[in-house]
C-alpha positions in Angstrom: 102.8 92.7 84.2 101.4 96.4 83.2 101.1 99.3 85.8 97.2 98.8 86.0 97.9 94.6 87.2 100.0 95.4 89.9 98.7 98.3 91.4 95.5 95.8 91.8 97.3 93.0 93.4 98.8 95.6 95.6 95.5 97.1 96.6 94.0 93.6 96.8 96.9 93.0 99.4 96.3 96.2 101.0 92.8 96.0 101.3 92.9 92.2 102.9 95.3 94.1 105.9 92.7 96.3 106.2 89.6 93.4 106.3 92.2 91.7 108.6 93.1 94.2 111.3 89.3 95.3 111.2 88.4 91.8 112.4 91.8 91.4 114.8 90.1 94.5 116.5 87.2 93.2 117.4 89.0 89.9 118.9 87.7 87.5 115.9 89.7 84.4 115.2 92.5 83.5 112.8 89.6 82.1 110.1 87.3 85.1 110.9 89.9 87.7 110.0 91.2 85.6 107.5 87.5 85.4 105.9 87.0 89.1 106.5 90.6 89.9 104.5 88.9 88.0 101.8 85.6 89.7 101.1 87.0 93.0 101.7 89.8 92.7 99.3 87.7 91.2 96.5 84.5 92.2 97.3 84.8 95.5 95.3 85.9 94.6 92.2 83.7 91.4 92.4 81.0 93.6 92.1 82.0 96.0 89.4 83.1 92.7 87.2 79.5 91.7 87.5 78.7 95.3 86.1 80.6 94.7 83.5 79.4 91.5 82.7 82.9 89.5 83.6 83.8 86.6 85.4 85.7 88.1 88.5 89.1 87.8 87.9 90.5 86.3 91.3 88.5 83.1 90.4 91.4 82.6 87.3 94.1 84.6 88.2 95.7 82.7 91.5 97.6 85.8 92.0 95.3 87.5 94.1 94.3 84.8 96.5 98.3 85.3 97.4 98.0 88.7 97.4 95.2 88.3 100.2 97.1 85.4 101.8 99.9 87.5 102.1 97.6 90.6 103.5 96.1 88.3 106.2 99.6 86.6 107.1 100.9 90.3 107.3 98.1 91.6 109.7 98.2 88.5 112.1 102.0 88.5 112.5 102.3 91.8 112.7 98.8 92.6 114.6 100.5 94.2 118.1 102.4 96.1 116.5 99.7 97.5 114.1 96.8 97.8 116.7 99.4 100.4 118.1 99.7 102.6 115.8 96.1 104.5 115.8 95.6 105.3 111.9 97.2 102.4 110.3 93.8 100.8 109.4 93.0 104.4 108.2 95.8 104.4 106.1 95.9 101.2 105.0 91.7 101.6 103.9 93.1 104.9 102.3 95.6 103.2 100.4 93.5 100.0 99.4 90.6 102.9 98.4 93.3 104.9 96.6 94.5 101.4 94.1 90.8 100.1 93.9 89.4 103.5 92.3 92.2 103.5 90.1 91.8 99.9 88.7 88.4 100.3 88.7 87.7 103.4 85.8 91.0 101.8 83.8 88.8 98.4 83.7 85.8 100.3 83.1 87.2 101.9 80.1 89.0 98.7 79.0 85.8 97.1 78.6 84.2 100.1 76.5 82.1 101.9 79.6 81.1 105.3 78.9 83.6 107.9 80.9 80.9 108.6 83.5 80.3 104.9 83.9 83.8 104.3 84.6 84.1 106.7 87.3 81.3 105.5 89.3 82.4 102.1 88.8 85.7 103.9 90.1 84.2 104.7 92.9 82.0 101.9 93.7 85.4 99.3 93.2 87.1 101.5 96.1 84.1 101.6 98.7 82.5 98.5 98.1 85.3 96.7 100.0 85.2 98.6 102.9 81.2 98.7 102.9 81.4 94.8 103.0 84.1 94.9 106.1 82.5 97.4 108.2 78.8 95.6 107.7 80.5 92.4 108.9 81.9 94.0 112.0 78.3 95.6 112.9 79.7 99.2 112.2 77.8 101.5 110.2 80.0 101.6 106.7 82.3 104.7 106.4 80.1 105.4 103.0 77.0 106.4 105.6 79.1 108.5 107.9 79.5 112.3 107.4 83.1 111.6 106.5 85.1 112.6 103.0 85.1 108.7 101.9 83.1 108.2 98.9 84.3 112.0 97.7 88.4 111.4 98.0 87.3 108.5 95.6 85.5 110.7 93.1 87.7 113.2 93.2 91.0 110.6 92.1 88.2 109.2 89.8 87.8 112.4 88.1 91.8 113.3 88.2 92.0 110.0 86.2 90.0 110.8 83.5 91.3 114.5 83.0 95.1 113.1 83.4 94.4 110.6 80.4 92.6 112.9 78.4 95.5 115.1 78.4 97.8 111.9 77.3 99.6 111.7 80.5 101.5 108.3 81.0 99.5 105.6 82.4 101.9 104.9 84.9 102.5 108.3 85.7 98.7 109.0 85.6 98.0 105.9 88.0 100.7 107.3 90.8 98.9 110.5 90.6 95.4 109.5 90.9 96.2 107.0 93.8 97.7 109.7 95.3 95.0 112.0 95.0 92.2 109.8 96.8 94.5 108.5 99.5 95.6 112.1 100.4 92.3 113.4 100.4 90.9 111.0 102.8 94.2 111.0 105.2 94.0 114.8 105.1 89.7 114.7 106.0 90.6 112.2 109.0 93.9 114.3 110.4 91.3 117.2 110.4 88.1 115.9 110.9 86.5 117.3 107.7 83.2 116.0 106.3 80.7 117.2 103.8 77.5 119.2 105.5 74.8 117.3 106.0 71.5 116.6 105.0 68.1 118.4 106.8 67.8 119.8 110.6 
């Protein structure tokens, strides 16, 4: 399995924690959250594979319905334990954010896009997930807050492209990248940073 595979399973997995633990929050049942893990964890990359005019890969690859099983299992078993610890569905949305944007410019570019079409694909891949989640628990989507969401993702998007232009390893570039986005969004939360608004 290359870099590029994993690191999507893994955010897949992450990212159905995260859809999980959103809905063990707001005191939904085993098949909510477990429904809720699901569209959050594919419902990114869903979306960019209809961009790119392929069939998402979940529906072939039985991989990453264990990879959400696994996410969902993890977040009920472990739910107390995670509801008290304040940021862990920051962190986990940072991390799942971090692998999505990733995957989603090396798929992008896989499949011919243009450089700038990859990174917003990037981008949309990462936020789409969490857009899906936070509309199914009737909270306004972190996207449409004055929060540094949608801009850790560019930024790792960005970091991406420059790292493999420069012939870094993919691996290496990956780690890097991931890194980028999740630390950028961890670091906004801790202190409260956003982007200035629009108007009076």
């Amino acid at each position: 399995m290359n870099i590029i595979y994993c690191i999507d399973l893994l955010g897949t997995m992450v990212f159905a924690i995260s859809g999980a633990m959103a809905a063990n929050r707001s005191g939904i049942d085993i098949f909510g959250a477990t429904f809720t893990g699901f569209v959050t964890a594919i419902g990114g990359g869903s979306l960019r594979d209809v961009f790119l005019n392929l069939r998402p890969i979940w529906v072939d690859d039985s991989n990453y319905l264990v990879a959400i099983l696994i996410g969902v299992i993890i977040s009920i078993i472990a739910n107390k334990q995670l509801y008290r610890l304040a940021r862990t569905l920051t962190f986990f949305d940072a991390l799942g954010i971090g692998f999505f944007c990733v995957v989603g410019v090396q798929k992008s570019l896989t499949y011919e896009s243009s450089q700038t079409a990859a990174v917003i694909l990037g981008v949309f891949s990462a936020v789409m997930g969490g857009v899906i989640r936070d509309t199914l628990m009737n909270e306004t989507p972190l996207i449409f807050r004055k929060e540094i969401y949608a801009t850790a993702c560019l930024s790792g998007a960005i970091m991406y492209m420059i790292l493999g232009s420069w012939g870094v390893d993919t691996a290496v570039n990956a780690f890097v990248s991931t890194l980028t986005v999740s630390a950028i969004r961890l670091i906004a939360v801790k202190y409260e940073l956003s982007l200035p608004g629009i108007g009076g």
